[in-house]
C-alpha positions in Angstrom: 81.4 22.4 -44.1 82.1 24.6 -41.3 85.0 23.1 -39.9 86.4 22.9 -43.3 86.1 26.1 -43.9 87.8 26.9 -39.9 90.7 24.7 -40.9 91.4 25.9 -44.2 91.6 29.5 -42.4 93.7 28.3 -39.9 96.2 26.4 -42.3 96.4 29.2 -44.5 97.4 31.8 -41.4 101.5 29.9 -41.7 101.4 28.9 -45.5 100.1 32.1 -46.9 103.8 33.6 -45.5 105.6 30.9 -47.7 103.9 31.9 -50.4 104.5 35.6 -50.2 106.4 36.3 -54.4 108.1 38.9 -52.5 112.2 38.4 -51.4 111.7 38.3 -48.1 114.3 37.5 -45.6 112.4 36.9 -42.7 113.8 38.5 -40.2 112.9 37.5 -36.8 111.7 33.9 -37.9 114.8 33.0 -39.8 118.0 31.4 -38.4 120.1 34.8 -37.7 123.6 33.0 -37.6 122.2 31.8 -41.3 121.7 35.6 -42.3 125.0 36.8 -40.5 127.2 34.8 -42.6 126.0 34.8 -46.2 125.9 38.7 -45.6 129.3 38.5 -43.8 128.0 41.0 -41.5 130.0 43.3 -39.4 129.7 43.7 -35.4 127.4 46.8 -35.7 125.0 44.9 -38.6 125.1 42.1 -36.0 123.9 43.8 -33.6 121.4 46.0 -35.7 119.7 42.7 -36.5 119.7 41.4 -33.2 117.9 44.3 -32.1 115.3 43.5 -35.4 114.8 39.6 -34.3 113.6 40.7 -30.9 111.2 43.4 -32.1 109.6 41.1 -35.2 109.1 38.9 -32.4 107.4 41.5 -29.9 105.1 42.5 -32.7 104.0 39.4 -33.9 103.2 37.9 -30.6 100.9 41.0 -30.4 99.4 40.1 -33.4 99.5 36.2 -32.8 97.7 36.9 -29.8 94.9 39.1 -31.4 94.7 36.3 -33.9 94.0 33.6 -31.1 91.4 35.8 -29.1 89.6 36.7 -32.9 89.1 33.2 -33.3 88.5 32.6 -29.4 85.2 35.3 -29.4 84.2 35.7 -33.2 80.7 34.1 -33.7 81.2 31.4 -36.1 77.4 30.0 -36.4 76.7 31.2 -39.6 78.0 31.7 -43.1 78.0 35.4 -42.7 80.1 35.1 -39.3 82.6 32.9 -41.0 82.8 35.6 -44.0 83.4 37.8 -41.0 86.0 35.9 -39.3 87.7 35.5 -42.4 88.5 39.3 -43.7 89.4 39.8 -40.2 91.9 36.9 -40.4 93.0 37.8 -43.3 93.5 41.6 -42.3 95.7 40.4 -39.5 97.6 38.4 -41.7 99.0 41.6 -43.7 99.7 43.3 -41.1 101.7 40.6 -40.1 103.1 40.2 -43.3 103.7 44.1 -43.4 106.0 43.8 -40.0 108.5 41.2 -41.8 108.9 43.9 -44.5 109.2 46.4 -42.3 112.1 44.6 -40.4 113.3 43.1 -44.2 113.9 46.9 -45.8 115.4 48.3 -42.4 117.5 45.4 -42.7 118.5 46.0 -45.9 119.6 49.5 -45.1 121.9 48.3 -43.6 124.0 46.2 -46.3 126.8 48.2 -48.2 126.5 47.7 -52.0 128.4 44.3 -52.1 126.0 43.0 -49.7 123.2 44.2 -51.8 124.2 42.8 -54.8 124.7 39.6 -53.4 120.9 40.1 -51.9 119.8 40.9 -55.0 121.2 37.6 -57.2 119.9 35.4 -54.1 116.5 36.7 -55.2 117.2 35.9 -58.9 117.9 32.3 -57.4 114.8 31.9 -56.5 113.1 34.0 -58.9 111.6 36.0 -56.2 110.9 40.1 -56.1 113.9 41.7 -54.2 112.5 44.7 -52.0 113.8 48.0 -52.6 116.7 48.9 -50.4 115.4 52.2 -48.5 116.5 55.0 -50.4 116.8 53.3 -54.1 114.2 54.5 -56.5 
């Protein structure tokens, strides 16, 4: 039961991201040329989300590696440990989720209106929540 209960928690640590009903764009784990072009992105907003990429990465290797000492030196003996290990997991999985949209809505201040719209309809594609360009109410 136990190491069902491990692998579930370890499975769910990637999928749970997928799943997110939120527009993300995932900055800093998806292909950037990808982004770049459907946004038709200028040097500067090039460069802007350059400099994104490489800090969703610092931050979530911070957290990835919190994540792998947690389940490193948790106790997992018991139910109550493995209740334990899990709202702790679970806690470091919205914070992780929290840096994409971070990186996502400072991204998004960067589009002009054009870019925003067409943001906005890729959402509608997929039926997904688009997240508030910073400053929109």
């Amino acid at each position: 039961m136990f190491k069902y209960l491990f692998l579930s928690m370890v499975l769910g640590w990637g999928s749970s991201l997928m799943a997110q009903k939120e527009c993300s764009l995932g900055i800093g784990v998806s292909n950037m040329d990808t982004v770049e072009q459907v946004f038709q992105l200028n040097a500067a907003q090039k460069e802007q989300l350059q400099t994104f990429h490489e800090a969703v990465g610092v931050e979530t290797k911070l957290l990835e590696e919190e994540r792998k000492e947690l389940f490193k030196s948790h106790p997992q003996t018991t139910p109550e440990d493995f209740e334990t290990l899990e709202a702790k997991r679970l806690a470091l999985e919205n914070k992780v989720k929290a840096v994409f949209t971070k990186y996502d809505r400072k991204f998004l201040a960067l589009l002009n209106e054009k870019q925003y719209q067409r943001y906005l309809a890729l959402c509608r594609e997929v039926e997904r929540q688009p997240i508030k360009k910073p400053g929109d109410n």
